[in-house]
N, C-alpha and C positions, 0 to 999 in steps of 0.2 A: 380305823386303825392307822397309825402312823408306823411308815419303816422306814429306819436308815440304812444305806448303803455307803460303807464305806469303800472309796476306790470306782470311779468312771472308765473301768476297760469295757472289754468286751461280756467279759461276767456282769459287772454290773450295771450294766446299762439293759441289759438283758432283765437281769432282776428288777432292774427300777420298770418297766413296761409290763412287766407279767403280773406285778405287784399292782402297779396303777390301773390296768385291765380289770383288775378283781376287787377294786375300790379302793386300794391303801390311799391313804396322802404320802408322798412319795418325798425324801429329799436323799439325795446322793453328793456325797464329801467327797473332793475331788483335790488332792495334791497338786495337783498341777495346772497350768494355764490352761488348758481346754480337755474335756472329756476324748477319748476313743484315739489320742495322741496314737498309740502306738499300733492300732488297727490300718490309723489309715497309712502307715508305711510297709505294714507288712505284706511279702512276695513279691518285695520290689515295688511298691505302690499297688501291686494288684487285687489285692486280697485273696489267697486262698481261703476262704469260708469253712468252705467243707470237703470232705472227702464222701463218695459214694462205697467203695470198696471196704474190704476186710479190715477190722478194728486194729491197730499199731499203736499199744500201748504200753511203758512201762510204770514202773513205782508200784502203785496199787493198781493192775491191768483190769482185776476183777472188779474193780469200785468203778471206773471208767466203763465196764461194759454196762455194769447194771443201772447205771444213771441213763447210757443209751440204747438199754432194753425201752425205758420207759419215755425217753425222747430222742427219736434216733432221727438218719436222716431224711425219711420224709415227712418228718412233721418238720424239722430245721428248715429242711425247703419250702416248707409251707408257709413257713413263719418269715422268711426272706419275701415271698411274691406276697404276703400281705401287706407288708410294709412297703411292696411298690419296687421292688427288687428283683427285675429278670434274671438270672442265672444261666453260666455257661459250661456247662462240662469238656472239660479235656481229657487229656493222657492219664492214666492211674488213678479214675475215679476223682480226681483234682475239679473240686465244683469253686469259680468265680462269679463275681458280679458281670454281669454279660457284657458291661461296658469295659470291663477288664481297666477297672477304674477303684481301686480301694474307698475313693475319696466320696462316691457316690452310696456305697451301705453306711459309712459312717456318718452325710446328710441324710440318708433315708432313716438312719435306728431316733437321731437327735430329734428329727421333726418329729417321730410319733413320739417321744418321750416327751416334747413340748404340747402337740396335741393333747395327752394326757396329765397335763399338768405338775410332770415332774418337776421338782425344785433343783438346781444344781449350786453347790458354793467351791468352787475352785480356788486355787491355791490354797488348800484348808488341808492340813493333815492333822491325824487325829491319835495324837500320842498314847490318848487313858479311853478305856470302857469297863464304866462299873454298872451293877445290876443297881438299881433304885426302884424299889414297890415291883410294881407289876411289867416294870421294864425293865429301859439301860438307859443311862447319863454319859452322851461322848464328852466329853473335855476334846475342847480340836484349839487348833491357833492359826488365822487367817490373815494370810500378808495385807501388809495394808493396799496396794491393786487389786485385791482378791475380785474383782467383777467378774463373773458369769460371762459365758457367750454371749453377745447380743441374738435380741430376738431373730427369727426369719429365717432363711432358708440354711438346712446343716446348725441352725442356733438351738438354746434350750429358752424356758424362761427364764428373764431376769427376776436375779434375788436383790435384796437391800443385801448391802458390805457393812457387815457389823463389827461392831468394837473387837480388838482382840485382844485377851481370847475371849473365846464364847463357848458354849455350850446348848446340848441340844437333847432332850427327852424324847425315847419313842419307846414305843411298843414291842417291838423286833428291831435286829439289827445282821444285815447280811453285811460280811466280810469279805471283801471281793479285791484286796489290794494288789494284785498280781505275784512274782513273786520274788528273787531277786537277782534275773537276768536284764539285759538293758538298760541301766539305772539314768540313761540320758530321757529314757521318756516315764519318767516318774517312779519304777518300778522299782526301790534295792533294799527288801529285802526287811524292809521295818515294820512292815506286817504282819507279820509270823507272831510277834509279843503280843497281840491283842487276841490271842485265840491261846497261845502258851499260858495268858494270865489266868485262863480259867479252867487249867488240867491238861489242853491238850498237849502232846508231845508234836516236835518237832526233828525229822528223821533226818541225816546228814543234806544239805546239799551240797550241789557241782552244776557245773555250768554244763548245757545241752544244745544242742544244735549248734555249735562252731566250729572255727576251723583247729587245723592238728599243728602245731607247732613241731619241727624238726631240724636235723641239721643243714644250716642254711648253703653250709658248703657242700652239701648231696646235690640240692636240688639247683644249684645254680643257673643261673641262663633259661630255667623255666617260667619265671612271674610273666603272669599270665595266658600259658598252656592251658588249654581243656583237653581232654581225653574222657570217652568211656572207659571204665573198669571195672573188673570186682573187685571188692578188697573185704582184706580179713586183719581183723586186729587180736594179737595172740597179747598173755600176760609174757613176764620176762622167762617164765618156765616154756612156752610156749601153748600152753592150753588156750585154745579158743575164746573170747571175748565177747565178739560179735563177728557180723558179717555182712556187707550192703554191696550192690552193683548199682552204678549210673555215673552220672558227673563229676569228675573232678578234675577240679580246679587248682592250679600250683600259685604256690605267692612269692615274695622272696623269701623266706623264713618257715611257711606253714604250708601245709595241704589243706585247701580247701573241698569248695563244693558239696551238692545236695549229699552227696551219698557218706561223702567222709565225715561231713556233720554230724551224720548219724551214729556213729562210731562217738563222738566228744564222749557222750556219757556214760562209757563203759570203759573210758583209759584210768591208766592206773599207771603208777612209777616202773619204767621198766620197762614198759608196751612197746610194741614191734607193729607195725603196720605195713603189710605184703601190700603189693596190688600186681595184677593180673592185666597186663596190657591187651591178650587174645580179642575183648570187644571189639577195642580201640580199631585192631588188625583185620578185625572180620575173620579170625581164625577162632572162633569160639567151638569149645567142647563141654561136652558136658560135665565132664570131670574135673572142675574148676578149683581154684586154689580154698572156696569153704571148705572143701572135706578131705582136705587131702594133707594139709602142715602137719606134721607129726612135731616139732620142737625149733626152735629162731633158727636164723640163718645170720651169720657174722655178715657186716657192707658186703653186699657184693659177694658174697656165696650164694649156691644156689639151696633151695628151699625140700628137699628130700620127699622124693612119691610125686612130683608135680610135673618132670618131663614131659612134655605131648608130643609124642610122635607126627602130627599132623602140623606143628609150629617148625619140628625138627626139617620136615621134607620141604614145605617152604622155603625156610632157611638155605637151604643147601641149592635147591634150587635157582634162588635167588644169586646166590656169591656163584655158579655155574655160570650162570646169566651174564654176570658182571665181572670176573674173574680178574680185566685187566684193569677194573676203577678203581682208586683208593677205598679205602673199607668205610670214610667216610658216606658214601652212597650206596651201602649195601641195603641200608631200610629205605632209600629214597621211594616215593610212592607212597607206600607203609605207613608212616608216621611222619610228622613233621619236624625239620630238621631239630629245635631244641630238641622235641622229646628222643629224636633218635638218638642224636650224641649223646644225652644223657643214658639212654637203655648202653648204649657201646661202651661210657667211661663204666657203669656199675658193672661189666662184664670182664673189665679188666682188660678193655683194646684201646689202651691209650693214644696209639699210634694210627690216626686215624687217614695218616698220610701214606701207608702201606698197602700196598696192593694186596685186592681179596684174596688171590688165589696163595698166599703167603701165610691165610688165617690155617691153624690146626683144626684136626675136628676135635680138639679139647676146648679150644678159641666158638667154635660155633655150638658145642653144649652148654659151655657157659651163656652164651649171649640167648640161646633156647631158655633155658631156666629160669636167667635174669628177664624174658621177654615174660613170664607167665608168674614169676613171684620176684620182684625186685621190693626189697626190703629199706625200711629207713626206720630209724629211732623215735618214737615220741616222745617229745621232750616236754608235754604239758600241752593247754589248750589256748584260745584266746582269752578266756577269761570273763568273766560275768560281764563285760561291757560289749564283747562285742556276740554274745550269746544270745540266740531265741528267747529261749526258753530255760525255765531251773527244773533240775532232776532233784527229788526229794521234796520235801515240802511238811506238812501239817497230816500226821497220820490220820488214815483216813476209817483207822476202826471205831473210834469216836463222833463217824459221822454217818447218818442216815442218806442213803444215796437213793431213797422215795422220796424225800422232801429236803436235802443237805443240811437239817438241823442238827445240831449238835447233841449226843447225847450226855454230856457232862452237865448243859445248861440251857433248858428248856428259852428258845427264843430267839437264840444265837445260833445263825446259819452262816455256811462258807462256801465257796463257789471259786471255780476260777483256779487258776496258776498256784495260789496260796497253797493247795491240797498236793499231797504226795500224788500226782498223776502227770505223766508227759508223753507224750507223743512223736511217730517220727512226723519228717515233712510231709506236708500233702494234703493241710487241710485240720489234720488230725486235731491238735492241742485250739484253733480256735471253735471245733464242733462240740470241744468237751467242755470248754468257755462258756460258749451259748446255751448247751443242754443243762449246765447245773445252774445258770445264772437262772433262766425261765425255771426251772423244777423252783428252787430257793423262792422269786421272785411268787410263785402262783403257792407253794405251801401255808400262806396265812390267812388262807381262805379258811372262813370256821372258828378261828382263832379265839 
C-alpha cells in the first residue's frame, strides 16, 4: 500500500513512521525546506513533547481526549524511548527531550523515518486532491531546489527533484498540514482546502497562544517586566472569558507570557484583561480575582468584591513603616521598581514625590484594589505570525478519532493542527500532534 502524507510537522512524520512500521511505502509532501521546521524551535528550542497531567483542551476537547484514550501518554513515552529519546519531566507534568534539546527528537523522529524508508519531497506543496480508482492523484508543484535532506544523521532519504509540476498516485492520503499559525515555518493556513474539497466544514479561526495587545501608554516603562499573576479576561459586559495564573510577561505595546497566552484565544472586541498582582507579592488568597469580577472596571478603578483585607493590612503597614519616604518607595521590596510605579500611576498617585504619610486611606484602597485587579484594554492579539498555534480548524465530527479517517471519504485521514483541536502550553497541542499522526499513520493496516 502506498500513503501520502501531506505536510512534514509533527503529525506527519509521526504518520509517515507508524505507516512505514506497518509496511506502507511511505512518501511525505513537504512545503518547505526541511521536515519538523517548526518542532525543532518550539519552547524555545526545547521541545515541550508532552504533558503527563490533566487533558487542556479546546475546540472539539472531546475529539482530543478520545484520540488519547487510545494513545495517551505512556505509549507517547514509549514511542519517544524507542526512537532513542530519553525524556525529562518538569513543573506541571511538562515532559522534554532530556537533553532539553528540541533539535535532538527532531534527528531522532528523521533517522527512524530514513531507517524505514520514508520518501520525503520538500519544497512541494500540493494545491489539488482528487479521488482516482481506488485512490487519490496529488497534483503538487515543486520549486526547482526542491532536494530533500541529505542522507545521515537528523536527514531522510534522498528523493530524485522531478519536473514541475508532478504528481503522485497513492492509496491513502493523511492530511497533516498544520494549521494557519506561524506561517514563517510553512504553516498558513492553505491546508484547510484539501479537506473543505471533499465536504468537510471548516469552523472560524483565530490565532492561540500569543501575546495581548493593549494600550501602550498603560503599560509604559514595563517592556520586559516578568511578574506572577492571575488573570482574568472578562467580555466588554464583563462576563468571565477565561482565567489562567503563572507568567507574565510586559512588552512595549502587548502583555505577553505563558499564562496571558493562554487567554489569546478567547479575546473578543471589547475584552478587559484584570490581573492580580497578590502572587507576584506573596500575598496570595484564595479568593482570587477568577471569581470574584462581577462587571469592568474604568483605567484605573478598582474591580468591585476583590478588596483583600490581608493586601489592605500590609499596605498600611508598609506606608507606617515608611511614613517620611516619598510614596515612590512605598512598594520597594514588593515589586520592582517599573512594576511598582506602574501599580501607583494606575492607582491614581501620580505624585510619586509626596510623602507617604500624605497618602489618604482613599489613596491606599485604591492602590489595594489596583494591587489585586489592575485592568487594561485588549485591543486584539499578535496575530497568526507571531501565534503557536490556530484555535478552530476542520470540524472534527466528520472525523473518526479510532483511526482519523474521514467519514465523508473512505481513505482520506487528517491529523495534526489542521482539526478543530488546541491546546493550552505545556506540552499539550504537540501530544495531540503525535497521538493522531501515529493513530492515522497505523490505521491502514488491513486496508
Amino acid at each position: 500500500m502506498t500513503t501520502a502524507i501531506i505536510g512534514g510537522g509533527a503529525a506527519g512524520v509521526a504518520a509517515a513512521i507508524a505507516a512505514a512500521q506497518a509496511g506502507d511505502q511511505v512518501l511525505v509532501l513537504e512545503r518547505g525546506a526541511k521536515p519538523l521546521k517548526k518542532l525543532g524551535v518550539t519552547g524555545n528550542g526545547r521541545a515541550n513533547l508532552l504533558n503527563s497531567g490533566a487533558l487542556l483542551y479546546y475546540g472539539d476537547a472531546a475529539f482530543a481526549q478520545a484520540v488519547l484514550r487510545r494513545i495517551g501518554f505512556t505509549e507517547l513515552a514509549a514511542f519517544f524511548h524507542a526512537l532513542g529519546v530519553p525524556l525529562r519531566q518538569e513543573s506541571e507534568g511538562r515532559v522534554y527531550p532530556a537533553a532539553l534539546l528540541a533539535q535532538v527528537a527532531v534527528d531522532a523522529l528523521l533517522l527512524r523515518a530514513h531507517q524505514l524508508g520514508v520518501t520525503f519531497l520538500c519544497n512541494t506543496r500540493v494545491p489539488a486532491l482528487v479521488p482516482a480508482g481506488a485512490g487519490f492523484t496529488l497534483h503538487a508543484w515543486q520549486t526547482q531546489d526542491g532536494d530533500t535532506p541529505p542522507r545521515g544523521k537528523g536527514g531522510t532519504r534522498q528523493a530524485a527533484v522531478p519536473e514541475t509540476p508532478l504528481q503522485r498516485h497513492a492509496d491513502r492520503v493523511i492530511v497533516t498540514p498544520g494549521g494557519a499559525a506561524a506561517p514563517a515555518h510553512g504553516t498558513d493556513g492553505s491546508g484547510y482546502a484539501l479537506l473543505t474539497a471533499f465536504g468537510h466544514t471548516l469552523t472560524p479561526i483565530k490565532p492561540a497562544l500569543c501575546a495581548l495587545l493593549t494600550d501602550k501608554r498603560r503599560i509604559a516603562g514595563l517592556a520586559g517586566q516578568r511578574v506572577r499573576a492571575r488573570l482574568r479576561l472578562t467580555d466588554a459586559g464583563g462576563q468571565a472569558l477565561h482565567a489562567a495564573e503563572g507568567e507574565v510577561l510586559f512588552g512595549e505595546d502587548a502583555v505577553s507570557g505563558i499564562a496571558t497566552m493562554q487567554l489569546a484565544r478567547f479575546t473578543e472586541d471589547g475584552a478587559l484583561l484584570y490581573l492580580d498582582f497578590r502572587p507576584a507579592a506573596g500575598w496570595d488568597s484564595p479568593d482570587g480575582i477568577a471569581s470574584e469580577a462581577q462587571h469592568p472596571a474604568a483605567p484605573g478603578a478598582s474591580l468591585p468584591g476583590v478588596r483583600d483585607a490581608r493586601v489592605l493590612a500590609e499596605l498600611r503597614r508598609l506606608a507606617a513603616m515608611r511614613q517620611d519616604l516619598p510614596v515612590r518607595e512605598l512598594l520597594t521590596g514588593v515589586f520592582s521598581v517599573p512594576v511598582a510605579r506602574f501599580l501607583l500611576r494606575e492607582s491614581g498617585l501620580a505624585d510619586a514625590s509626596a510623602p507617604i504619610r500624605s497618602l489618604t486611606e482613599a489613596s491606599i484602597l485604591r492602590l489595594c484594589d489596583t494591587l489585586c485587579a489592575a485592568c487594561l484594554p485588549v485591543l486584539g492579539t499578535r496575530g497568526f505570525p507571531q501565534a503557536q498555534v490556530t484555535a478552530g480548524g476542520i470540524a472534527t465530527r466528520d472525523v473518526n478519532p479510532a483511526t482519523m479517517e474521514s467519514r465523508l471519504c473512505p481513505g482520506l485521514y487528517a491529523a495534526g493542527e489542521v482539526l478543530d483541536v488546541d491546546g493550552d502550553c505545556g506540552g499539550f497541542n504537540l501530544m495531540f500532534a503525535f497521538a493522531s499522526g501515529l493513530l492515522a499513520g497505523r490505521a491502514g493496516r488491513g486496508r
